[in-house]
C-alpha positions in Angstrom: 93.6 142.7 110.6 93.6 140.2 108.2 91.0 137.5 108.8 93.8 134.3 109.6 90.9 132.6 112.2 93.1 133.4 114.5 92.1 131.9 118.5 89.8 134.1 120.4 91.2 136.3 122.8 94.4 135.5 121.4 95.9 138.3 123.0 95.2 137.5 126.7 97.7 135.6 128.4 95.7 133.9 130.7 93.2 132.8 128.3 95.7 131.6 125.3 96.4 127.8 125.6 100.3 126.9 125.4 101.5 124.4 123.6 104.9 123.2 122.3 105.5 123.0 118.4 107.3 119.8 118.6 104.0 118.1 119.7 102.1 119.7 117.2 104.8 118.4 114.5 105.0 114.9 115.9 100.8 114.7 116.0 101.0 116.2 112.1 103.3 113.4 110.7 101.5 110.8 112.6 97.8 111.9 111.3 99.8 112.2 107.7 101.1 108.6 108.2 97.1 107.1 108.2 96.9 109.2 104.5 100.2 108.4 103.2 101.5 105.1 103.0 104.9 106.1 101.5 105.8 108.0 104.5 108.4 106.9 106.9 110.1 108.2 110.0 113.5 108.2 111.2 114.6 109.1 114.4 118.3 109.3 116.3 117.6 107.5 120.0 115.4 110.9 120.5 111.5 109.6 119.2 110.4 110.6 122.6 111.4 114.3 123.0 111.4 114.9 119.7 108.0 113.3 119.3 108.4 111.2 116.7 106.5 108.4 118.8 103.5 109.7 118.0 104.2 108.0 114.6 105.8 105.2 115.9 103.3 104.4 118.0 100.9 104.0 115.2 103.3 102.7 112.5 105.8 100.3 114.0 107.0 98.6 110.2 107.4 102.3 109.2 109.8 104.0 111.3 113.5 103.4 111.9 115.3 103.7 115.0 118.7 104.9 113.9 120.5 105.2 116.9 122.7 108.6 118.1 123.6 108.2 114.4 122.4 111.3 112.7 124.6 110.8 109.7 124.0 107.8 108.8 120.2 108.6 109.4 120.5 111.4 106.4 122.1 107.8 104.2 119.0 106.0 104.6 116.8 108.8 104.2 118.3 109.3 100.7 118.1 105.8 100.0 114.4 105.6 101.1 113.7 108.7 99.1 115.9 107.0 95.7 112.8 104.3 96.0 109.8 106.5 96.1 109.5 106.6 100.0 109.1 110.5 102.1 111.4 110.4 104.7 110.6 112.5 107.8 113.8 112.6 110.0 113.6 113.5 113.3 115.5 114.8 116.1 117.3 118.0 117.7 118.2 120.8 115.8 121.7 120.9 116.5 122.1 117.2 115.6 119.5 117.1 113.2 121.1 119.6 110.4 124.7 120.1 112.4 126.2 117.1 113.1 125.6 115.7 109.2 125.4 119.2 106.9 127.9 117.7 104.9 125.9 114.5 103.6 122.8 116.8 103.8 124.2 118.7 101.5 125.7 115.8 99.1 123.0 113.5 99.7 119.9 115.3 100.0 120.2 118.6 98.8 122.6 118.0 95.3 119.9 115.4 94.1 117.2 117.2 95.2 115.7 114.4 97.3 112.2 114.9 98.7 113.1 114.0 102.3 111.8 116.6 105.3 113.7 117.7 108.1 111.5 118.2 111.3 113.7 119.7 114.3 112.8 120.2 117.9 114.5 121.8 120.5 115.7 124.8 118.4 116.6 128.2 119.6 116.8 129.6 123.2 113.5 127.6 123.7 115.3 125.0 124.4 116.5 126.2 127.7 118.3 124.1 130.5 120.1 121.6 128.0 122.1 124.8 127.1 124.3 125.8 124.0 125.4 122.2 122.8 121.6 122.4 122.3 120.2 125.9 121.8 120.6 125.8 118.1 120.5 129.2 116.8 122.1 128.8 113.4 120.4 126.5 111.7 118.3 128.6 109.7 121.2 130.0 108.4 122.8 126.7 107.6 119.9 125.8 106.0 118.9 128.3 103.7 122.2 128.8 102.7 121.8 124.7 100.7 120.4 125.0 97.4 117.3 123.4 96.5 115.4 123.4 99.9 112.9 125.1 101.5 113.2 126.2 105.4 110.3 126.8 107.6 109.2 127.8 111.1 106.2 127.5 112.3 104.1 130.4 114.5 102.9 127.9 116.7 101.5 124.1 118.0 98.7 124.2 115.4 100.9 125.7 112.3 103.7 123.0 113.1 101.0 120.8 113.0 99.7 122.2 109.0 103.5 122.8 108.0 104.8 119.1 108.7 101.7 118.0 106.2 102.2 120.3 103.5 105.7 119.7 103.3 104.5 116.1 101.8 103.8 118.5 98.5 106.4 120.5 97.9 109.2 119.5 95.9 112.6 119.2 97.0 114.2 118.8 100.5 112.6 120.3 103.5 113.8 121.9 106.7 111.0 122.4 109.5 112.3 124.7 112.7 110.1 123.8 115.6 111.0 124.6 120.0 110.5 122.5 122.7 109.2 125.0 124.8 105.0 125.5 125.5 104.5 128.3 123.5 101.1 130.3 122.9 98.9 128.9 120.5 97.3 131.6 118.7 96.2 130.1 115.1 93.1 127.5 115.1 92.8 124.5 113.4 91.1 126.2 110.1 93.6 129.0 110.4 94.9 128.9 106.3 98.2 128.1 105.9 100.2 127.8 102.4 104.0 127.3 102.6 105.6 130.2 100.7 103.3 132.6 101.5 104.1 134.7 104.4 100.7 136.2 106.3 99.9 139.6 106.9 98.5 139.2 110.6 97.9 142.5 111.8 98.3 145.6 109.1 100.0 148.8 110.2 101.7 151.9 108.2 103.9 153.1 110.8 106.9 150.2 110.2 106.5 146.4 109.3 107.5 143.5 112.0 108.4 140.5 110.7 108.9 137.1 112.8 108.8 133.5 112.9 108.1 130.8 115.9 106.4 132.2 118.8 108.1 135.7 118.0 105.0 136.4 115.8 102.9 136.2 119.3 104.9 138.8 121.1 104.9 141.2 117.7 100.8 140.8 118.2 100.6 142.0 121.5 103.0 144.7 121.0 101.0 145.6 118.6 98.0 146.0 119.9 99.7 147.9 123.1 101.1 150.5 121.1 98.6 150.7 118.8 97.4 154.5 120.4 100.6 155.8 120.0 102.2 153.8 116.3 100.8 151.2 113.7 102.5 148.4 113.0 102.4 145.8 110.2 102.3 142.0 111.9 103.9 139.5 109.1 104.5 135.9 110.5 107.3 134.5 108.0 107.1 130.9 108.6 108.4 130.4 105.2 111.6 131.7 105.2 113.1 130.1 102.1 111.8 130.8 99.2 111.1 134.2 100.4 107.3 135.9 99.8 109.3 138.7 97.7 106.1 140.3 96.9 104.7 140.7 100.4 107.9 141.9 102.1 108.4 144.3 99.6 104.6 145.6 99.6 104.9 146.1 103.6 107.9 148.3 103.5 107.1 150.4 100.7 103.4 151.5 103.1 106.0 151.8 106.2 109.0 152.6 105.5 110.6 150.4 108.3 111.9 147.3 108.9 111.8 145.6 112.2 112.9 141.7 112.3 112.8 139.1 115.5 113.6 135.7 116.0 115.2 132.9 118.4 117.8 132.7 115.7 121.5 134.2 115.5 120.9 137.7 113.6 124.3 136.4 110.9 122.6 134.7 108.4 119.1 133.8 110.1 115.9 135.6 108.9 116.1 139.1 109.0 119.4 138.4 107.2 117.5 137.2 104.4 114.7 139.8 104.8 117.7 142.4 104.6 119.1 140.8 101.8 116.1 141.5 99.8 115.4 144.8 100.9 118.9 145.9 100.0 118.9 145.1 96.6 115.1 146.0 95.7 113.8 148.5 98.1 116.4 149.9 100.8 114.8 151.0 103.8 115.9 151.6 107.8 116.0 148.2 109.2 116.5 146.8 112.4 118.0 143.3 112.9 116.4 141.9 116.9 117.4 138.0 117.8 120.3 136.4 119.6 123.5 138.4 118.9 126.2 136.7 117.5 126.7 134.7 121.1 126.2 131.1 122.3 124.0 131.6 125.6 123.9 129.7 128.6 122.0 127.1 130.0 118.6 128.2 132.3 115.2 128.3 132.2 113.6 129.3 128.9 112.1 132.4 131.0 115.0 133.7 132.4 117.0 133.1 128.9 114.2 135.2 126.5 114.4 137.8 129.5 118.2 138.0 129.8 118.4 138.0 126.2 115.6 140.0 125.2 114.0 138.0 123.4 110.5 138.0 125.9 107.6 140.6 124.8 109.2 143.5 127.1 113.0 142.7 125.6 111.4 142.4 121.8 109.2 145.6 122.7 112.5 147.4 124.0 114.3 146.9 121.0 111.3 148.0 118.7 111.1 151.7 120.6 114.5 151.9 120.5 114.7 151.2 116.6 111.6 153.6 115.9 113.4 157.0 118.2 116.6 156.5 116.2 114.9 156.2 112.3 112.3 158.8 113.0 
C-alpha cells in the first residue's frame, strides 16, 4: 500500500472514528480565515447545517448572510472576487450549484473568478430530506463548466485539507462534501495535493476508483478479498482536471475498470474516468453509483443499502463486474 498515513486500524469499524465532511469543511475555512484576511463567506439562511458558522462565529465583519437567495449569493461572490476578496459560498448541494448554474456559469466560470463552492448535504448521504435534496448531479453539472475545478473529498479530515488548498488554485472551485458521519480514515498529516488522485491500496487484478466515503468501502473490500483478487484502491477526490497519468497507469497493470460513487452514473465520475479510458486506453469498465433515478427519502442506512451503495451493495456490484470480464 502506498504510505498516505492513513488512521490506524482504519479498517475496523468499530475502531474508525465517524465524522461528517461538512464539519471538516466548515472547521477548514474557519482555521483558513485566521491566515487569510481576504477571505469571506457567504451563506444562504443555511450557516448552521452547512457549517459555515464555524467561520462566522470567528469572523462576524466577514461573512454575509444572504438569505434563501442562492443566486444572488453567486452576484456578490463575483463582485467580492472583481475586488481581490476569495469568496467561499456555502450551502446545499442542490441549491448551492442548481438553483443559480446559470449565473455560475456567466458570472463565475466565463471570467474565471477565484470564488469556491463548498456544498454539504450532497448525494444519498443526505438521507431523510429526500430528492429535492439528495443531489446526485452535481458533479456532472459542474465539470461539465469550463475553467473550474471539482472536488470530493474521502473524508472529515480531507474536506478539511481540500477547502484550504482551494485558496491556491486558480480559477473557480467546486468542493462536494455529505452531511452524513462518515469514516474517517486519513489523519491530519495524511498528504493531500488537489489534482493528484492517490493510489491507496495497489492491486493487479482490476483498478477501483472512488470519491467521498466510497473510497472507505473500496478499502475494506479490498482487503476482504484480497485471498481470492488484487485490487488497485485510487481515491479520486480530484475529479476535474483529471490525474490522466495515474488513471491510465492503473488500468494498463489491471486491465479493469471498476468506478463508485454517491453520484448519478450520466455524467458523474466514472463518466469522466470512462471518458478518458475510451479515447486513450479502452478497457472493460464498470460504471457503480445511483442509476439514472431520483431516490427517496429514508435514513442514509437504509438508502446506501436499498441502493447499493453500502460495502455489501458496492462489493455485489464488483463480483459481479469481475465474473462477466474474466
Amino acid at each position: 500500500m502506498t504510505n498516505y498515513n492513513l488512521a490506524k486500524n482504519y479498517l475496523d469499524e468499530e475502531k474508525t472514528e465517524w465524522k461528517p465532511m461538512r464539519d471538516g469543511a466548515g472547521i477548514g475555512i474557519a482555521e483558513l480565515g485566521g491566515e487569510k484576511e481576504n477571505v469571506v463567506v457567504l451563506a444562504a439562511d443555511t450557516a448552521g447545517s452547512s457549517r459555515a458558522k464555524y467561520f462566522a462565529e470567528k469572523f462576524p465583519a466577514r461573512f454575509i448572510q444572504c438569505g434563501v437567495q442562492e443566486q444572488n449569493m453567486v452576484g456578490v461572490s463575483a463582485g467580492l472576487a472583481y475586488q481581490g476578496k476569495v469568496p467561499y459560498a456555502i450551502t446545499y448541494a442542490a441549491f448551492l450549484v442548481g438553483r443559480p448554474w446559470e449565473p455560475i456559469r456567466t458570472t463565475i466560470a466565463y471570467p474565471q473568478n477565484h470564488v469556491i463552492f463548498v456544498s454539504s448535504h450532497a448525494g444519498l448521504a443526505t438521507g431523510p430530506d429526500g430528492p429535492t435534496h439528495q443531489m446526485t448531479e452535481d458533479i456532472s453539472i459542474m465539470r461539465c463548466l469550463p475553467n473550474f475545478t471539482v472536488i470530493a473529498p474521502c473524508d472529515y479530515e480531507q474536506a478539511r485539507k481540500a477547502v484550504k488548498a482551494a485558496y491556491d488554485l486558480k480559477g473557480p472551485v467546486y468542493i462536494r462534501n455529505a452531511r452524513e458521519k462518515t469514516p474517517v480514515f486519513t489523519t491530519e498529516d495524511s498528504p493531500y495535493e488537489a489534482g493528484k488522485a492517490q493510489v491507496l491500496r495497489e492491486g493487479k487484478d482490476i483498478t477501483a476508483i472512488g470519491h467521498g466515503y466510497m473510497v472507505y468501502w473500496l478499502l475494506k473490500i479490498a482487503e476482504e478479498l484480497k485471498d481470492r483478487i488484487s485490487i488497485e484502491v485510487i481515491n479520486l477526490h480530484t475529479i476535474k482536471p483529471l490525474d490522466e497519468q495515474a488513471i491510465i497507469e492503473s488500468a494498463k497493470k489491471t486491465g479493469r475498470v471498476f468506478t463508485c460513487e454517491d453520484h448519478n452514473v450520466v455524467g458523474g465520475m466514472g463518466s469522466a474516468v470512462a471518458e478518458l479510458l475510451s479515447q486513450k486506453y479502452p478497457v472493460p469498465m464498470k460504471l457503480h453509483g445511483v442509476y439514472d433515478i431520483f431516490a427517496e427519502s429514508g435514513s442514509v442506512k437504509d438508502l446506501w443499502k436499498k441502493y447499493k451503495l453500502d460495502e455489501e451493495g458496492t462489493k455485489e456490484a464488483l463480483l459481479e463486474f469481475l465474473n462477466k470480464s474474466k
